[in-house]
N, C-alpha and C positions, 0 to 999 in steps of 0.2 A: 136190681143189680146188687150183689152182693160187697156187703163194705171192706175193707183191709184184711181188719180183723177175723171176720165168719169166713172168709180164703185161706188164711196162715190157720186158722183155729181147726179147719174142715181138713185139709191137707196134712196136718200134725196126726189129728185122730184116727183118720187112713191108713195110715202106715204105723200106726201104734204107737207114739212116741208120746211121755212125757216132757210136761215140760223142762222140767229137771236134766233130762237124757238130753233134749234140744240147746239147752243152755250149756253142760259138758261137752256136747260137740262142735257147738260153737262158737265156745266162748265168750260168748254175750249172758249176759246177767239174767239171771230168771224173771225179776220182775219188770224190766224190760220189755221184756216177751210176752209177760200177762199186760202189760200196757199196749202192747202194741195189738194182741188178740183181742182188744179191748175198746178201741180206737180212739186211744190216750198218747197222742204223740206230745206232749208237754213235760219234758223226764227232765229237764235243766240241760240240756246236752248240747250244742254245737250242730247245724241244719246238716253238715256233712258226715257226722258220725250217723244221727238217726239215720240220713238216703244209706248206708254201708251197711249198716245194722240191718236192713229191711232188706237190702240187697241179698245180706249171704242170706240170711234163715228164711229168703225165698226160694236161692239156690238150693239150700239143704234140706228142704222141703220136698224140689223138683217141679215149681210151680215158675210162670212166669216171671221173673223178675222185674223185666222191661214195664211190667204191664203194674206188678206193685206200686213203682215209683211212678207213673201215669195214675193211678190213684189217688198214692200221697199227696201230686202237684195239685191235683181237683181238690182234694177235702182241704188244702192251704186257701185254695180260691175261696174255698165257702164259707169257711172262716172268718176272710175278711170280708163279705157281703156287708151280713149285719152289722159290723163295727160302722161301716159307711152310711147304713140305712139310719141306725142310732144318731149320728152326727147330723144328718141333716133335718131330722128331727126336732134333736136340741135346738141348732139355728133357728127352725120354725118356730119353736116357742119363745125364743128370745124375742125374736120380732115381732111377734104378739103381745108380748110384756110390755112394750118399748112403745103401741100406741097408747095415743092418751083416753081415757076411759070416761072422761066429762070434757065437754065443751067450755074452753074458756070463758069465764066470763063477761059479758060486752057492759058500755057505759057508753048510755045515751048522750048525744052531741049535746043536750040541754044541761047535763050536770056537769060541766067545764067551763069556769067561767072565762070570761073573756079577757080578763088580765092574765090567767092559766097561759091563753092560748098566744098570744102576744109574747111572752116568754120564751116560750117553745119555739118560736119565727126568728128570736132575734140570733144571731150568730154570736156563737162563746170565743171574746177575744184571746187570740193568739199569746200564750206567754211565752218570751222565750226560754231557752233552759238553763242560762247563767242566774237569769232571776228566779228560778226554780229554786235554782240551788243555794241561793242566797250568796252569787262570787261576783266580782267585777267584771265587765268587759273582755276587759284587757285581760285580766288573769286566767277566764274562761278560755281563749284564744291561746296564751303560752300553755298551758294544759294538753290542746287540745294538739298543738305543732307538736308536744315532749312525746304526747303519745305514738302518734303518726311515724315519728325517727324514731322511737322505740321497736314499734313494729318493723320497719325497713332495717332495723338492726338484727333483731331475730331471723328475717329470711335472711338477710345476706351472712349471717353465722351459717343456718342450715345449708344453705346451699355450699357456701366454702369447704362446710363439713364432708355435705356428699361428693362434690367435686375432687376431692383429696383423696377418697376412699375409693372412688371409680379408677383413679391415677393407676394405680398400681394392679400391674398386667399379676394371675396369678403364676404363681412357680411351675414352670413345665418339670414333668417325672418322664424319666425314659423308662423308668421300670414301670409303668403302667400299662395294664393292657387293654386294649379297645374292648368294650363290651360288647357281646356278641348279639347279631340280632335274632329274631327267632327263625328266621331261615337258615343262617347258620349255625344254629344250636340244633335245627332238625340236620343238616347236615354230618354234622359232630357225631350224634348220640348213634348207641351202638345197642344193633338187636339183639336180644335173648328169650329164651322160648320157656315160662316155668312148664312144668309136669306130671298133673296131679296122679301118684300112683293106687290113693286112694283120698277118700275123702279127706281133707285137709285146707284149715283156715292159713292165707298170705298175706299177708303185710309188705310191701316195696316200698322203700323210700330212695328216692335220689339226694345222697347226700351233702352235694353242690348246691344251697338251696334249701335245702331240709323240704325238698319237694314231694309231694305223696305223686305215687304211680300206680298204686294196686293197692285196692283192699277188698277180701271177701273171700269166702269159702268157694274152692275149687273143688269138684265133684269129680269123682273116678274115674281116670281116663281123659278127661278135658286138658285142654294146651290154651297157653295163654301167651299171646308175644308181647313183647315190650320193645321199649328201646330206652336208654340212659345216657346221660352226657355225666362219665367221669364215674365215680365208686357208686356202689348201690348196699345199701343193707337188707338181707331177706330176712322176715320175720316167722317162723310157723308155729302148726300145733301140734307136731307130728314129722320128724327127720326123716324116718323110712315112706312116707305118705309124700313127700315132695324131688322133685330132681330140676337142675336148670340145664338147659342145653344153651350153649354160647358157641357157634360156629358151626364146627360137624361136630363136636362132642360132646358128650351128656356128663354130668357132673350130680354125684348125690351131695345132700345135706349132711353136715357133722353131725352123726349121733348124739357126743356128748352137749351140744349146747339147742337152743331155739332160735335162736338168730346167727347170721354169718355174714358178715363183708364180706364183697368183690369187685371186681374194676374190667369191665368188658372187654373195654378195646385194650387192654392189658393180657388177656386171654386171649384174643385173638391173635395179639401181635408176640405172643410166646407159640402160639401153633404154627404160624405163617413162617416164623426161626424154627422151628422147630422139623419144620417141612426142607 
């Protein structure tokens, strides 16, 4: 089966593309790309940027993408085998370490002598621990009460403490508004359709959230639907290369900039007045 790498490296050389040319239109760094044809996923990056990375320059390639990142999941697993097999290893030699390598030495019942063993039988009288200490009775005992009301003074602080803190109900805010659950945040959010006119890298972010919605090179022709609770920023590589449709109507990209704010259900609700 062929690895990552010899798919992305096979399908580049196909269609003639340097890497240079693949990295211009994608926007991804060249050496990246030589890592990734390479089957060097370790670049210092974020798990979510490399799966995006691998996604578009699979896209851009016109190889399966689904099937890259089914890859990537497998060489993650393989990865961690060995670290596991290594570890249990190590264990095994520690616990090898850890027997002992000679036999105690024994001593014969006949070299102990009998006052030895007499010794040993008799029981080690009881001291108590005021005599330990070298304190009275009596002053071992007030000690020992100062302590005891010392301690039932500390719980009963703490406890007074938290009981006083629980007391007070927090401040109700009418200006607050219930957090929406996620069925109704599926509810809320409002479709859009991007539309790639020609090859062209998208970035989508839901601004509510600084949420990611879309990343990856859209191929010529291809449609991609979304949906957003609240403004969205589009990011591209290429203005005349993208269009968004929001309702029945299609909307291009501002030439002069690479990114643009928009607010859906704000576009919707200007056609629906506007009708």
């Amino acid at each position: 089966m062929q690895s990552i790498g010899d798919q992305l490296e096979e399908a580049r050389k196909q269609r003639g593309i340097t890497v240079r040319e693949a990295s211009e239109a994608t926007k991804i760094r060249g050496e990246y790309l030589n890592n990734f044809e390479s089957n060097s996923f370790d670049i210092n990056l974020p798990d979510i940027y490399i799966r995006g990375f691998l996604r578009s320059y699979a896209n851009y390639l016109k190889i399966n993408a689904d099937k890259i990142l089914t890859d990537y999941n497998a060489h993650l697993l393989g990865e961690s085998k060995p670290a596991r097999r290594e570890n249990r290893e190590l264990l095994g030699r520690l616990e090898l370490q850890q027997q002992p390598l000679h036999a105690e030495e024994t001593i014969s019942a006949g070299a102990i002598d009998d006052e030895e063993i007499e010794k040993a039988a008799e029981p080690e009288e009881s001291i108590p621990i005021w005599e330990r200490l070298n304190l009275e009775k009596d002053v071992a005992i007030k000690i020992g009460i100062a302590g005891g009301l010392a301690v039932l003074l500390i719980i009963a602080i703490i406890w007074g403490f938290l009981a006083f803190m629980g007391s007070d109900e927090p401040a109700t805010d009418s200006d607050l508004a219930e957090t929406p659950t996620p069925a109704q945040a599926a509810r809320d959010a409002t479709p859009f359709t991007l539309i790639a006119n020609d090859d062209v890298r998208v970035e989508v972010k839901q601004i509510d959230g600084d949420l990611p919605l879309f990343f990856a090179v859209l191929p010529r022709g291809q449609e991609q639907e979304l949906s957003a609770v609240g403004s969205i920023r589009v990011t591209y590589s290429d203005a005349e290369a993208l269009s968004i449709r929001i309702g029945s109507k299609t909307y291009a990209m501002p030439p002069d900039r690479s990114s643009m704010r928009t607010t859906p259900s704000k576009v919707l609700a200007d056609q629906a007045s506007s009708n």
